[in-house]
Each structure stands twice: as C-alpha cells, then as structure tokens.
C-alpha positions as CSV (number, residue, x, y, z in Angstrom):
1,X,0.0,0.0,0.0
2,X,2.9,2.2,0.8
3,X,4.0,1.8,-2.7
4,X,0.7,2.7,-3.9
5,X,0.0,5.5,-2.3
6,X,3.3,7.2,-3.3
7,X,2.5,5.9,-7.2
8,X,-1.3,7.9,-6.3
9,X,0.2,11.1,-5.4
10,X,2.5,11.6,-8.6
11,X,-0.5,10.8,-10.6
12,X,-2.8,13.4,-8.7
13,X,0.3,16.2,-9.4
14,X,0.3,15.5,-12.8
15,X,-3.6,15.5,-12.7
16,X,-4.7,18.1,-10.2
17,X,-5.3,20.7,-13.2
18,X,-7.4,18.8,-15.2
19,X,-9.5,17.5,-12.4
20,X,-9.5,21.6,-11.2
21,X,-11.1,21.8,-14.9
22,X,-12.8,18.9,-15.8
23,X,-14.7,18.7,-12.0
24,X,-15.2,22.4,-11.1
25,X,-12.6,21.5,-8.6
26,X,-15.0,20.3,-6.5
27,X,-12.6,17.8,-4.5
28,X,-9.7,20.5,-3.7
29,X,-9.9,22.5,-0.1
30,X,-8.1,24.5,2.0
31,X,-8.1,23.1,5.6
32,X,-8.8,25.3,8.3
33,X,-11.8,25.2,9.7
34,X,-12.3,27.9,9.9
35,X,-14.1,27.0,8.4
36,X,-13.7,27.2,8.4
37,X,-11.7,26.1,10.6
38,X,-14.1,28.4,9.5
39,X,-15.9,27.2,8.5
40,X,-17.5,29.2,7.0
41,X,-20.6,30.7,6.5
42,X,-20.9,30.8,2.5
43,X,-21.1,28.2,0.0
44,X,-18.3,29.2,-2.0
45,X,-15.4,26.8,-2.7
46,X,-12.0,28.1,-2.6
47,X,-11.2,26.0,-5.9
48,X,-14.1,27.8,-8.0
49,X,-14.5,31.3,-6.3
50,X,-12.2,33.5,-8.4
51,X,-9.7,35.8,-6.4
52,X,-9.2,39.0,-7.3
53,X,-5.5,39.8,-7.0
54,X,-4.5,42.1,-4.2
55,X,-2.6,45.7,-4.1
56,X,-0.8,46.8,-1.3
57,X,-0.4,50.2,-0.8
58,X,1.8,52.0,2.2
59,X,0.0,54.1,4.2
60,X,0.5,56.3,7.4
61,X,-1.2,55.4,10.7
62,X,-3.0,58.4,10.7
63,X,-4.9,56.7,7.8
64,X,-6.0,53.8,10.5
65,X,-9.2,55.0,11.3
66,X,-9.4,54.4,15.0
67,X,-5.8,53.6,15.5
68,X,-5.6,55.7,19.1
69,X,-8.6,54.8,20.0
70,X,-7.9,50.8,20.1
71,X,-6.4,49.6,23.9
72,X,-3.2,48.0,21.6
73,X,-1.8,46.6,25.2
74,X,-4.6,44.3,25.0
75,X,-4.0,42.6,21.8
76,X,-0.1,41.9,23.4
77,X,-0.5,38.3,24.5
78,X,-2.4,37.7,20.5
79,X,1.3,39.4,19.1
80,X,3.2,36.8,21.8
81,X,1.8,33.4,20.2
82,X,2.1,34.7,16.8
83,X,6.0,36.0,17.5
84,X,6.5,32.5,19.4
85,X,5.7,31.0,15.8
86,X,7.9,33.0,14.3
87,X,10.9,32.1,16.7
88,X,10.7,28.4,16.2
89,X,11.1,29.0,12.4
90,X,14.3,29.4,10.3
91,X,15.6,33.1,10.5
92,X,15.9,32.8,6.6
93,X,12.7,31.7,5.3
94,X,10.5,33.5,4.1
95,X,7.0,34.7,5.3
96,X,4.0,35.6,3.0
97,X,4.5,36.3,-1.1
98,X,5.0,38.7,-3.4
99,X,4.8,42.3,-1.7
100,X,4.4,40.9,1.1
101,X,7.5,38.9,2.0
102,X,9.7,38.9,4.5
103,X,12.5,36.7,6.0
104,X,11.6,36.1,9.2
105,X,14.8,37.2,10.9
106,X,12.9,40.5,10.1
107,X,10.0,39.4,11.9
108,X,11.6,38.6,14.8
109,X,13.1,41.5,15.1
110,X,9.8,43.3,15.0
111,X,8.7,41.0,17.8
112,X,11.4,41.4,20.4
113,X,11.1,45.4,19.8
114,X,7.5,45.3,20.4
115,X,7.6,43.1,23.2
116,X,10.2,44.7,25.0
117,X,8.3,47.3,26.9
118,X,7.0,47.7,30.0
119,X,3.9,50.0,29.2
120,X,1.0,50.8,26.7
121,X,2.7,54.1,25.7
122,X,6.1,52.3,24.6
123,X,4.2,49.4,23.3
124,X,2.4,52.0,21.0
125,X,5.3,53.5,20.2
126,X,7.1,50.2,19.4
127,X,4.4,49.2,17.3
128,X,4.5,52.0,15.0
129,X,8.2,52.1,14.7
130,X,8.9,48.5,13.4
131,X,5.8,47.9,11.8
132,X,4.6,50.0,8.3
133,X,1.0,49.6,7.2
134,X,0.1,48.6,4.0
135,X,-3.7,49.4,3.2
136,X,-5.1,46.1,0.9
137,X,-7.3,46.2,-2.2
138,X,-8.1,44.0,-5.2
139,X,-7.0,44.2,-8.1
140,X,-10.5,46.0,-9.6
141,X,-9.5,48.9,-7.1
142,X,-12.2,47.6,-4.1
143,X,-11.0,48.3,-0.6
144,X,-13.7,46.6,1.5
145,X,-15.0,43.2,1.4
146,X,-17.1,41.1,3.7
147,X,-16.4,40.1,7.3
148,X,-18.4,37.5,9.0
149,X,-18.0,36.0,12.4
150,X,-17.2,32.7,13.8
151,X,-16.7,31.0,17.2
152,X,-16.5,27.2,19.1
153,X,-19.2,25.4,19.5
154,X,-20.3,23.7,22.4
155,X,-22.3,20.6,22.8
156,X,-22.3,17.5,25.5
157,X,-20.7,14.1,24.5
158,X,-19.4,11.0,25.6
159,X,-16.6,8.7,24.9
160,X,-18.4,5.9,24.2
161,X,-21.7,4.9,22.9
162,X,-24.8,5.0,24.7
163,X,-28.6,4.9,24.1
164,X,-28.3,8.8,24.4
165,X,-25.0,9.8,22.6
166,X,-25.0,8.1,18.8
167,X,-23.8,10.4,16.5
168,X,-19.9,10.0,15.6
169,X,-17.2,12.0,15.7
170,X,-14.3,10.9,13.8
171,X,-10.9,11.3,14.1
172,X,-8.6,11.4,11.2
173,X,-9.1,8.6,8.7
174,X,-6.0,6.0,7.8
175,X,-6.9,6.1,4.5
176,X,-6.9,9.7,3.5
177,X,-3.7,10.8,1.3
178,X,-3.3,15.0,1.1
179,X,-0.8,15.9,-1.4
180,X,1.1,19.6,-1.6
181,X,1.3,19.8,-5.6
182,X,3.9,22.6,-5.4
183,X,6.3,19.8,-4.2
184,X,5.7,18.5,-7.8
185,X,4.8,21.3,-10.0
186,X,6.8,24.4,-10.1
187,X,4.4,26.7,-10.2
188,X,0.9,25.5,-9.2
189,X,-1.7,27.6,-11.6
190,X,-3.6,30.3,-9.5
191,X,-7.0,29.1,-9.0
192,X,-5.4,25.3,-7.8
193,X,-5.0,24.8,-4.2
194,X,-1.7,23.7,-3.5
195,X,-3.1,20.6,-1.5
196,X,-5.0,18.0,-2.8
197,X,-7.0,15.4,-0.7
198,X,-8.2,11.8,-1.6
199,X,-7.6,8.0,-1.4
200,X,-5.9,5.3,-3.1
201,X,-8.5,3.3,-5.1
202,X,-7.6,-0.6,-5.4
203,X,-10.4,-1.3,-7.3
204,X,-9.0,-4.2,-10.2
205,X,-5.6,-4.0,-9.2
206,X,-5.0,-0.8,-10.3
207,X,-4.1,1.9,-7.6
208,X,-5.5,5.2,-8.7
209,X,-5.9,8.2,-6.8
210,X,-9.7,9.3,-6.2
211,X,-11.6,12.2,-4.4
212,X,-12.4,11.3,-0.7
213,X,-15.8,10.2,0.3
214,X,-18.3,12.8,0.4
215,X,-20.5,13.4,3.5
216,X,-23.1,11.3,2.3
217,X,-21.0,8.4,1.9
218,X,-19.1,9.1,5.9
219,X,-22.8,9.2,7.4
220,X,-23.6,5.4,5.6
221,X,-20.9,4.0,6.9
222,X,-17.8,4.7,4.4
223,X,-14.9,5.3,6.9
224,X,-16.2,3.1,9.9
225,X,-12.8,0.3,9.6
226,X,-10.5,3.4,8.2
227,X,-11.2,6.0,11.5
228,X,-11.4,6.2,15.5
229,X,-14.7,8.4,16.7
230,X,-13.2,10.3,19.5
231,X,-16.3,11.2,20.3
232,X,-20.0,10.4,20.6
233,X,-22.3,13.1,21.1
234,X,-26.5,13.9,21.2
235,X,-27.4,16.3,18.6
236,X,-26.7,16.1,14.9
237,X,-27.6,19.4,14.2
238,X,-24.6,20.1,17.2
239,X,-22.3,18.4,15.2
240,X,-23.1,19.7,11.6
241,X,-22.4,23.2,13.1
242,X,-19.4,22.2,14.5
243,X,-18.2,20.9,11.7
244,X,-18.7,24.3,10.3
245,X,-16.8,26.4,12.8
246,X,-14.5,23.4,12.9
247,X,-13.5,23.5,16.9
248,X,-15.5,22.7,19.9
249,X,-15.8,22.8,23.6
250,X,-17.8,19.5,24.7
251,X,-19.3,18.6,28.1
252,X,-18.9,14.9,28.8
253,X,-21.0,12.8,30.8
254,X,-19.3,13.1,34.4
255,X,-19.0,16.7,33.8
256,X,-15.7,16.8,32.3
257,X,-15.0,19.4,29.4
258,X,-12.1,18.7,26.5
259,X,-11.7,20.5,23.2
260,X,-12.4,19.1,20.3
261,X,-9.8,20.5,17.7
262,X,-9.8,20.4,13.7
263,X,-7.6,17.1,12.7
264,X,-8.4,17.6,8.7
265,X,-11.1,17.3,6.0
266,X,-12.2,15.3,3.2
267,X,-11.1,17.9,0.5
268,X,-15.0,18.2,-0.8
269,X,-16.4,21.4,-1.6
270,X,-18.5,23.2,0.6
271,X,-21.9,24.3,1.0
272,X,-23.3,26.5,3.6
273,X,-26.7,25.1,5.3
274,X,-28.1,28.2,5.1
275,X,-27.4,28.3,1.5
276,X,-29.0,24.6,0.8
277,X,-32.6,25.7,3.1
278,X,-32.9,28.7,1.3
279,X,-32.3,27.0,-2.8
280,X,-35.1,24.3,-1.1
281,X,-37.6,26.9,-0.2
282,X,-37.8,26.0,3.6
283,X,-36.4,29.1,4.7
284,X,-36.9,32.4,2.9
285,X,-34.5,35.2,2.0
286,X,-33.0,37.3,5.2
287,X,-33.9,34.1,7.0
288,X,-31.2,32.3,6.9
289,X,-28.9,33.2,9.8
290,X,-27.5,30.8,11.7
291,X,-30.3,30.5,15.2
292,X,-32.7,30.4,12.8
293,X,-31.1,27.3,10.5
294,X,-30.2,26.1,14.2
295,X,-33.9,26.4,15.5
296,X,-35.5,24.6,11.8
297,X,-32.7,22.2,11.6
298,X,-33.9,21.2,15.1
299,X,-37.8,21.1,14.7
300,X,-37.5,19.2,11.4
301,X,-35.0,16.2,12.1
302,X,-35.7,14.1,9.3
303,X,-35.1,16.7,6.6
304,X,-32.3,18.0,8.3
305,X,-30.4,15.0,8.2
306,X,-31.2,15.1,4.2
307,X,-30.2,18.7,4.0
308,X,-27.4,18.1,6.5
309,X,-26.1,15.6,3.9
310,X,-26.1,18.0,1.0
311,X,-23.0,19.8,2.4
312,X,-20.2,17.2,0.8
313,X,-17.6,19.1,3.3
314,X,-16.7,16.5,6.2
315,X,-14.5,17.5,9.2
316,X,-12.6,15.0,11.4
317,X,-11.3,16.2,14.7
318,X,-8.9,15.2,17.6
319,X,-9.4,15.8,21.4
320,X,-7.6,18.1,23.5
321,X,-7.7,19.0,27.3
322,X,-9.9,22.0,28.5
323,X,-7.1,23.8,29.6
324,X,-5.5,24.2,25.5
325,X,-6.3,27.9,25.8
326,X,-9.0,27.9,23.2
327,X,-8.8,26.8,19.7
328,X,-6.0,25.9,17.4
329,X,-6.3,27.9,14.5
330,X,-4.1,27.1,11.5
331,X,-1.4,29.3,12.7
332,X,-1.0,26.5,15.4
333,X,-1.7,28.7,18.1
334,X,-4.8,29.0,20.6
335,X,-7.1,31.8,19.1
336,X,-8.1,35.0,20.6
337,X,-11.6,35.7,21.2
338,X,-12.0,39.4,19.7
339,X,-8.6,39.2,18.1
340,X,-8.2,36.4,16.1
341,X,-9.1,36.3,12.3
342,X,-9.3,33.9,9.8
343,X,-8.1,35.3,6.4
344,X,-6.8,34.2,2.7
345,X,-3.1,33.2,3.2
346,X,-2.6,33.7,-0.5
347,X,-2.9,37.6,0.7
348,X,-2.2,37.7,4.5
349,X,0.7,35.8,5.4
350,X,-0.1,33.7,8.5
351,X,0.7,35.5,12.2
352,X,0.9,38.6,10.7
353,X,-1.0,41.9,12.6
354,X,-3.6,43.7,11.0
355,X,-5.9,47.0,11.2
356,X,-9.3,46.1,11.0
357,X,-11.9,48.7,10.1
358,X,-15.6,47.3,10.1
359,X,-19.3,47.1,12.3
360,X,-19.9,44.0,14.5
361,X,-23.2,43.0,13.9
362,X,-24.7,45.2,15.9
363,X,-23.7,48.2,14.1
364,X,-21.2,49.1,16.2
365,X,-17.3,50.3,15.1
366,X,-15.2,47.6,15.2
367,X,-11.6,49.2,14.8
368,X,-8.8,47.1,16.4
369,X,-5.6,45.2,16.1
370,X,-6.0,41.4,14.9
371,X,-4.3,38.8,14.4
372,X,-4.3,36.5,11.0
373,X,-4.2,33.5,13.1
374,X,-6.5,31.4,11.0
375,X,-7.4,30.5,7.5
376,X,-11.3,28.6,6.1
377,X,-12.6,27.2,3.4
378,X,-14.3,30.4,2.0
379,X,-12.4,32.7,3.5
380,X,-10.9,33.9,0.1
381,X,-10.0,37.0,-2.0
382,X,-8.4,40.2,-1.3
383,X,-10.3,41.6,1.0
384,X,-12.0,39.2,3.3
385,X,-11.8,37.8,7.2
386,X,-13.5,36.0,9.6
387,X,-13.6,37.1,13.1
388,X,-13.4,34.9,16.0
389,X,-15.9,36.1,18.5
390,X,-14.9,33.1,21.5
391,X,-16.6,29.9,22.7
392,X,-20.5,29.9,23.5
393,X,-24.0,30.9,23.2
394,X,-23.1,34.6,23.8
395,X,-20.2,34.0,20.6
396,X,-22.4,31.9,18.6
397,X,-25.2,34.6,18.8
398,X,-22.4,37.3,17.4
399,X,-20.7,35.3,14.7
400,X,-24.0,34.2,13.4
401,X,-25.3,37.7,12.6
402,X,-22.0,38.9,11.7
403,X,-21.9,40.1,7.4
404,X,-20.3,43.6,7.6
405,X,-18.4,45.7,5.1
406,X,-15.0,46.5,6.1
407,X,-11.7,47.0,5.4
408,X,-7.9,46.5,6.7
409,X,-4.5,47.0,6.6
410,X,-1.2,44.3,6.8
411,X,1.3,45.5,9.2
412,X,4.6,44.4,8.2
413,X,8.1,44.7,9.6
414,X,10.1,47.4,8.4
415,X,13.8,46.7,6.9
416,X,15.2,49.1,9.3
C-alpha cells in the first residue's frame, strides 16, 4: 500500500489541473476550519470562487481610522503566540509572497522590539516604529470586502456509545492521502489549491488516486474500519455546526470538558446550510442566519439530516484538554476571542498583525488590532476575514449575525 499511495500522489500532481477543470474542482480545499476552521458561513469553494489579486499600498497610521482609539496593550498576548511562531522558524525563510514577503529574521526582530516594553505608551510607540501599514485592495480597485464571524461550538458528548450519545465524531481517517502539488509542480496555476486530498482506489488491481468520500457516503458507513470516533455526542444538528466552525468545547458525561480540535477534511467542496434551506424553499431570504437554520434544523429532524447531507464538506477532529487555551487555528496557536481572524493566506501571510476597520453586527465600530491567526474554506479573495468572537452561546449569537463591510491594513516589519 505504501507503494501505492506514493505511485497515487505523482499521478494526482500531474492531474490536479485537469480535475481543477474537468470537475469544477469540487474535491480541492483548504483546511482550516475555519471553516472554516471556519468554517464558514458561505457556500463558495475556494477551488471555484475567483480571487481577485491584491494591491498593497503603504499608508501612514493616521490613515487607521481608530488607531488611538484601540487599547493596543490588550492585543499583546495575540502578538506573543504569533512571535513565538515565528521564533521556532528558520531566520531565513521567508514569510508571506509577493509584496508581502519577508524573511523572518525580520519578523523577529519586530517582535522582540515590540515586546520589549513595559507599558501601553512604549508598546504603541514600538508598534509604529517596526511595523509599516500597507492598506489592501483588489486588483478592480475595491478596498472593502465582507467580514463574518465565527466561534467554538459547544455541545455534550461521551466517549463511548450509549442509548443517548450516537452520532460519531471521527478522528482522522488512515486512508486519507493529502498531497502539496507545489512539491511537484513548479508553479501551481492560481485558482489550484496547493493541497490535494483523496484516497488510493484498489479497485481491479490498479491503484488510482480518487476524491475522498463525500459526506453522504461518511454518514452510511464509508470510513467506519478506516477512522477512530473520538467522540459520541447527542445532537446532529450540534455536530453539523461544529463541523462548520471546525472547533469545539464539549461537556462529557461526568462533567468533564475537552476541546475538540480540527484534525483535517475530506477535501469536498463546501456548502453552507443556510445556502441549501434557502435553494429548497424551507427558509426564505433574510432568514437564513444561523439560530434560525439552528432552531429549523432542530424542529425538522428528518429533513435536516437530508439537508445536512447536501454539504459534501466532512470534518474530522482530535481531542484536547480544556485547559489548551481555546482553539488551534491554522497558525497553530490557541485563538483570541475578539482578536483572532481567519483570512486568505494567499494575501495575509499567516501570524501577521492587521488593522481592522468594520461594524460587528450590531452596528457598532469595530476598529482594532487582529491577528491573521487562522485561515477557512471560503475565506478567500483580497479583502475578506472572519472574526473569531470566543466559545459559546453569547459567541455563537455574534458570529451568526455577523456580514459587515469593512476594510484592513497588513502591518509588516520594516527593513530598518
């Protein structure tokens, strides 16, 4: 098998962009979840979605609307986990593409400058030394997009099976093959994903590399010899949403709590629930925020799981203690409720700071320093981010309302 799955992922390089053609790219993702992580809260795929290219233009701070407004000695312990990533990484690599690279010697230099001061005024000052913004747009001149809102879920569970806890949650399977196609194509064509997820195929003794199973195809039974459930909990509709926002605090049976963290997906596209109820006519337009999928989901159980079923996009997770510090985002560091957000890493390199100038769903400004932290499956283009708003009812209810207009800046280490 070995053999086989090495032959598989030379032929899925050398196939990846006729399948990105010939399919509509349906089987390529980018793991987050966000998201997805993020997930995410729209039914466009990051394989057929087209991405506008992004401009970066240097700005002053004073162009930060809201920049001395923002408590920035609050956001310090978000800068510390993403400069610890940055430490453990070679001083000469690079970080980000394009206009925005930078070796990360030059990050950490940033970092230890910042972090080396003992108050909010030299922190400030620090900040806007060592770091220059660069205001984003696409490549048609837009400088706002859309930001929505995510957050972990929480539901109750049990590690094994019982009469009350019988929907799975599984754990990476053995069986799933990803593949990075720019270890075998020099320049992967934009549009193509750079990872590619299936299975080897034995099917007439010829190994072939095939799309992973689709949701459907988990849910009757597909992966049950090839992956662990790590967890057994009450509610479908619990899990479906988790498997959107992609992390999870559950309650266990004795009262115990662990964190359920994003392990990896089945590389199928994905569709938003909301976006399935509304094309079926169960829910109406400007009905289709999340309580109120939640709440029909709930009250119909049978169509649910039909509807459920729809969205090809299948998460597997892996258990972590309570006391992680919240959820790993793709960064590989716990997110920050409130400064956190999930973003394109084709245009925000990865643990990089940004200026973030939007409404939470309220209405009310929402002008602060984040954190690219994370990355989801629809979390693509120029100008687009999901915020984390934290764990819980009191999250779930933000992140679910949240679609606002906004814009933001990339702050990026200066040479000198």
């Amino acid at each position: 098998m070995r053999s086989s799955v090495r032959l598989s992922i030379q032929l899925a390089a050398t196939a990846a962009l006729a399948l990105a053609v010939g399919f509509g790219a349906g089987y390529f993702a980018a793991p987050r979840e966000a998201l997805p992580p993020s997930a995410p809260p729209s039914s466009s795929s990051p394989a057929t979605a087209p991405v506008a290219k992004a401009i970066y233009k240097a700005v002053p701070y004073s162009m930060l609307a809201g920049w001395q407004d923002d408590d920035l000695l609050a956001a310090r312990e978000t800068l510390e986990k993403s400069c610890k990533v940055f430490a453990a990484r070679d001083p000469e690599a690079i970080v980000g593409q394009g206009d925005t690279a930078r070796p990360v010697k030059l990050w950490r230099a940033a970092c230890d400058a910042v972090l080396n001061t003992a108050d909010d005024v030299a922190f400030r000052a620090a900040l806007t030394r060592v770091f220059e913004p660069f205001a984003v747009t696409s490549s048609d001149g837009e400088d706002q997009g859309t930001f929505t809102g995510y957050y972990e879920s929480e539901l109750r569970g049990s590690l094994r099976r019982d009469a009350k806890h019988t929907v799975p949650i599984y754990g990476m399977p053995r069986d799933l093959v990803s593949a990075d196609l720019s270890a075998f194509m020099t320049n992967v064509p934009q549009g193509v994903p750079r990872q590619i997820i299936g299975r080897v195929s034995t099917e007439k003794d010829r190994p072939r590399f095939v799309p992973y199973f689709t949701r459907a195809e988990i849910d009757a039974g597909a992966v049950a010899n090839a992956a662990d459930v790590v967890l057994w909990a009450e509610d479908p509709v619990d899990v479906h949403i988790l498997h959107i926002q992609g992390s999870g605090r559950v309650t266990l049976t004795d009262g115990d709590r662990m964190r359920l963290g994003f392990a990896g997906s089945n590389g199928q596209r994905f569709q938003g629930i909301g976006s399935i109820l509304l094309k079926a006519g169960v829910l109406k337009a400007g009905e289709a925020t999340m309580d109120n999928v939640r709440t029909w989901l709930r009250a119909h159980p049978e169509d649910a799981a039909r509807y459920m079923r729809e969205n090809g996009r299948f998460i597997f997770f892996q258990l972590r203690p309570d006391d992680a510090g919240g959820p790993i985002g793709a960064l590989g560091v716990p997110l920050t409720a409130g400064r956190s957000l999930a973003v394109d890493p084709e245009v925000v390199p990865l643990g990089a700071p940004l200026w973030l100038a939007s409404v939470d769903p309220d209405g009310k400004t929402l002008q602060r320093l984040v954190f690219a932290q994370d990355i989801g499956a629809a979390i693509t283009g120029a100008v687009r981010g999901d915020y984390f708003w934290g764990t819980g009812e009191a999250a779930f209810q933000k992140a679910a309302r949240m679609k606002s207009r906004g814009r933001y800046a990339i702050l990026l280490p200066q040479a000198s």
